[in-house]
Structures are given as structure tokens and as C-alpha cells.
N, C-alpha and C positions, 0 to 999 in steps of 0.2 A: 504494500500500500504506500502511495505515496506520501510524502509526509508536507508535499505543497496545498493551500489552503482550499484548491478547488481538485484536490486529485484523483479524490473518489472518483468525482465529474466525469473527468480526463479518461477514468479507467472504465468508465460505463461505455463512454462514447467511444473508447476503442472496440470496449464487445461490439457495442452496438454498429461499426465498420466493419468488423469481420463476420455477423450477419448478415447485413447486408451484401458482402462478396459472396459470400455463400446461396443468400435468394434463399424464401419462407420455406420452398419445398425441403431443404433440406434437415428444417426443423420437425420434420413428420414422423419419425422415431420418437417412442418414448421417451427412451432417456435425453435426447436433445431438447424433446419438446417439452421435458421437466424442466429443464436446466433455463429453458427461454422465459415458462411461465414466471419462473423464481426469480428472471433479474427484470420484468419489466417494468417495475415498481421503480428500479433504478436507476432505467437507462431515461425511462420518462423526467423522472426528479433531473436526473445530469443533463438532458436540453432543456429544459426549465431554467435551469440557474443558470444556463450559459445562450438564452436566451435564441433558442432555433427549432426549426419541426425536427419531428423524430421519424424514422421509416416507420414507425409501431403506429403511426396517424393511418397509413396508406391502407386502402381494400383489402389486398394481396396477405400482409402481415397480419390482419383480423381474420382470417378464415382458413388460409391455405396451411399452417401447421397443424389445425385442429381436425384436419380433414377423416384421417384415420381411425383419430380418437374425440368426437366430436361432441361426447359427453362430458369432455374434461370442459367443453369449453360454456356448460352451463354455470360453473361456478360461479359465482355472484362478484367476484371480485375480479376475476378474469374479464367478464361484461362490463365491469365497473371502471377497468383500465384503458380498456376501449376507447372509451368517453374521454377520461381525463390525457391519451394522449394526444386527441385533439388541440389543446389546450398552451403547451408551448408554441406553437406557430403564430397564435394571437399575440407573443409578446415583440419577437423582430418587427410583426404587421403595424405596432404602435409606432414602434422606434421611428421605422420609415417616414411617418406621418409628416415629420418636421422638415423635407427633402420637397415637400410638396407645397403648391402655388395654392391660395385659400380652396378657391372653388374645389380645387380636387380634395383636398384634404378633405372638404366639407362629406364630398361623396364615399371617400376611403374610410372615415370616418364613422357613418351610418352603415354601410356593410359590416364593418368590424361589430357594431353595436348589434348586427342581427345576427353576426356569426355566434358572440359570446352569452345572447340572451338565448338562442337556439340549443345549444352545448346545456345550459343553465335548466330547458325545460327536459332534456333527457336524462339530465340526473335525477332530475322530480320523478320524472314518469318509473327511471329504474328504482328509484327508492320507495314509490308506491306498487309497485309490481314486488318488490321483494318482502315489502313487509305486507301483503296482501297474502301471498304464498305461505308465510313465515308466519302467522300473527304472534303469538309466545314467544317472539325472540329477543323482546325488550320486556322489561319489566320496570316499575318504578318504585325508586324506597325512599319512603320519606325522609327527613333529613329532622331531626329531634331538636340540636340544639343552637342557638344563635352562630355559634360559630362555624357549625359546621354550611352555614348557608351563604358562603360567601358575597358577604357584602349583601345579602338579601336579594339577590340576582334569582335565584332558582332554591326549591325547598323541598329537591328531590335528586337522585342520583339515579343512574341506569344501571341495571345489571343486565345482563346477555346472557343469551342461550349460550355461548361460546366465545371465545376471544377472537376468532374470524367475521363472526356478525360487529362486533364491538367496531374493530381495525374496520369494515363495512361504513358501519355511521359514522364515523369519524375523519373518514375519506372524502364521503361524501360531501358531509359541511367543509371540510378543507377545500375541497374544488368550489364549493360554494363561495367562499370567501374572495378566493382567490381571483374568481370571474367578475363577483361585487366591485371587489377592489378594483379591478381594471378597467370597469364600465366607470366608474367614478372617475377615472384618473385621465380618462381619454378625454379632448379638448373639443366638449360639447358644449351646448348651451344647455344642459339639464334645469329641468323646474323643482324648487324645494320642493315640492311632495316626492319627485324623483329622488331628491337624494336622498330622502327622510324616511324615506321606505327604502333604499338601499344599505343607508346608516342600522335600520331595523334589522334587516333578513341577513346581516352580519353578524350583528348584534345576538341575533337566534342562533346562528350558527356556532358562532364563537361560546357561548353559554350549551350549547349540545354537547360539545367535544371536554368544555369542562365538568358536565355529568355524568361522562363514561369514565375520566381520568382514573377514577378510585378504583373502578372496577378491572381496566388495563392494570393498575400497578396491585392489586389482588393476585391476580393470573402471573406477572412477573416474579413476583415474590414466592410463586408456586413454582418459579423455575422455567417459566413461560422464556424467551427471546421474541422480542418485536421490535423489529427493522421498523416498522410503519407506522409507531406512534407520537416520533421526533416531528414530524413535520408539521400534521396537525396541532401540536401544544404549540408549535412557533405563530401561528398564525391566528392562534386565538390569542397569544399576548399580544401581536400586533395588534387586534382590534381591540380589548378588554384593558392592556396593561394600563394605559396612561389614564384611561378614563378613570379606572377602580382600580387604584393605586395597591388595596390589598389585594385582588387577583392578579394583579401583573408581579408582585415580590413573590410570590406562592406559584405561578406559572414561571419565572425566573428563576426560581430555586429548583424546580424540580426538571430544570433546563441544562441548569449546571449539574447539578445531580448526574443525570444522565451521559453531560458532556466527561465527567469526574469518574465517573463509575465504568468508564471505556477505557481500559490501558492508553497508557499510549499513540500513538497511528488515527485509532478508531476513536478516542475522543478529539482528535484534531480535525476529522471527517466530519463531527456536529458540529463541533464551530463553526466549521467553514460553512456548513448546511446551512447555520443560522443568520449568518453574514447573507448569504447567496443566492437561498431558496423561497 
């Protein structure tokens, strides 16, 4: 592992070149097409941070590995990755914006805004398709005492059928946030109820991901390993910290925690994540 601050990055994006030489067919073995399912989580994250599409966006890469084994690819989080590798392409697509004469920007500008509200209702729809299928797979417990209610935000916590549904909703609002934030950032002419209702369904989301927390770091404490729960907690202190000064010390502690609790290498990897992602 690299020990430069975006290496992991670096190291997804070379797999992710030498699948690409390879072409999806070649991921239609099992064991290849385990080994693909297991890094897409990362190679997605490392064009994210580094700000470009991923071939895991393309048709080809959504279907042709799963061809043989086409029940792997009901998974709900396989389907759920789908979605979110759409998602770094939107971010070069802003960059560009500034390169451009008003009028077009105006119009490059409102397609992005329909790409990223598009992307935004498929996560809706997957996340009422799976918990329509699933119904018992959240549960709510209440929360007894003042402190445990962080700031009085929320007066209940999630428990999960499992730590895959958990990692599930928690993605989800992460991609949630992520698109909020971007549709905010792009240089429109939004109307306050526009932002006010975006500042909100962040605001939700960010408070979702800190309801499952307890229950991710239960399963950890069982000896669980979760690659997929750094990124969501970064982006609910983005939204949450500054406002609710005690949920951003309590999401920042348990930031470092994490970054602290990785030898060497691997905690240089979340910082940088956190810096980056």
C-alpha cells in the first residue's frame, strides 16, 4: 500500500486499468467475478476522489460479468453500486462548467441538474423496492436517555437484520448527500424553498446514517470488518458537524478512532479518504 495520501486511489485505479485491458467478459469466472464484486466499492470511491467516470458506469460492466452467475447479481448492494457508479462522472461534468460562455453553461448546467436528480430518484425507487421485499430488516429502538439523543436530533437508533442491510442504508443516504450537495453547489439560480428542502433531505440523511452508527460499531466489536462504513460517517459530519457542534466532536472522534485503530498504511488511507472523498 502506498503510503502517499491518495494511494489507495492510485491502487484502485490501476485495478481498475487492468480490467479494463482485460474487457467484462473476462470477469465471468467465479473467482474473478468475486474478486471484481469485492473491489467495486473501491474503485468507485478512487474516481470519486480523483474526480472522473469509472468503466463500472458503462452497460457492458453492469451485466456482462454476471452473465453466468446472474443470481449473484440480485444482491442489493451489487444493484446499489450500479447506481452510485454513475455518480463520479457528475463531478469532472461541474468542473468543466467554468470553461464555458454563460449561455452554454446555463444549458450544461440544467442537464447536469437532471442527470443528478435522475441518479437521486433511482436510489428512492431501489431503496423502496428493497425494503418493500425486506420489511423486518430495520427495526427501531428507542433511545431512553437525554444523552443518548444526540442533540435531540433523533430519539431512536436502527438495528438491522444484518450488517449488509445496515452498510445498504447507509450507502444509500451517503449517495444521497453526496448528489444534495452537488445540486447545491452547481451555479444555478435555485429558489429558497429549493434549497431549504435540499438543506432538509440532507439533513435526513445525515441523521439516518447516524442511527445505524451504534449498530455498525455492535457488529464491529463482534469482530465484524467494514471497509464501507468510513465514508458515510465523513459525510454526515460534513453536513451535521458544524451545525451540532456535539454530533460533529462524537462523528470526529469516532473518525479518528477509526483512522487510529488502522496500523499504519491503512490508517493513512482514511485520512486521505477524508481529505479527498
Amino acid at each position: 500500500m502506498s503510503e502517499r495520501e491518495l494511494g489507495w486511489a492510485r491502487h484502485a485505479l490501476g485495478f481498475e486499468r487492468l480490467m479494463e485491458i482485460r474487457g467484462p467478459a473476462a470477469f465471468m469466472s467465479l473467482p474473478e467475478l468475486m474478486i471484481m464484486e469485492r473491489t467495486r466499492a473501491s474503485i468507485i470511491l478512487a474516481c470519486h476522489a480523483y474526480r472522473r467516470p469509472t468503466i463500472l458506469s458503462r452497460p457492458e460492466w453492469k451485466t456482462v460479468p454476471w452473465m453466468l452467475y446472474p443470481e449473484r447479481k440480485k444482491n442489493p448492494m451489487q444493484t446499489l453500486l450500479d447506481i452510485y457508479a454513475d455518480c463520479p462522472a457528475l463531478l469532472p461534468a461541474k468542473d468543466s462548467l467554468a470553461s464555458y460562455e454563460a449561455e452554454v453553461t446555463s444549458k450544461k448546467c440544467a442537464e447536469l441538474i437532471e442527470v443528478a436528480q435522475n441518479i437521486i430518484k433511482r436510489v428512492q425507487q431501489f431503496e423502496d423496492n428493497w425494503k418493500r421485499e425486506s420489511p423486518d430488516l430495520i427495526e427501531e429502538v428507542p433511545l431512553t436517555t437525554v444523552a443518548e439523543r444526540r442533540g435531540a436530533l433523533w430519539t431512536s437508533n436502527l438495528q438491522y437484520r444484518s450488517l449488509a442491510d445496515a452498510d445498504i442504508n447507509m450507502m444509500c443516504n451517503a449517495i444521497r448527500i453526496l448528489l444534495f450537495r452537488y445540486l447545491s453547489n452547481l451555479p444555478w439560480s435555485w429558489s429558497p424553498q429549493e434549497e431549504e428542502s435540499t438543506t432538509d433531505q440532507c439533513t435526513s440523511s445525515a441523521i439516518t446514517i447516524c442511527r445505524s452508527i451504534d449498530y455498525e460499531l455492535q457488529e464491529i466489536r463482534k469482530g465484524a470488518s467494514n471497509h464501507l462504513l468510513y465514508w458515510p460517517l465523513k459525510v454526515a459530519f460534513e453536513v451535521l458537524g458544524t451545525k451540532h457542534p456535539d454530533i460533529g466532536t462524537w462523528l470526529n472522534r469516532l473518525l479518528t478512532d477509526m483512522e487510529a485503530g488502522w496500523s499504519g498504511k491503512m490508517g493513512h488511507i482514511l485520512q486521505g479518504m477524508r481529505r479527498n472523498v
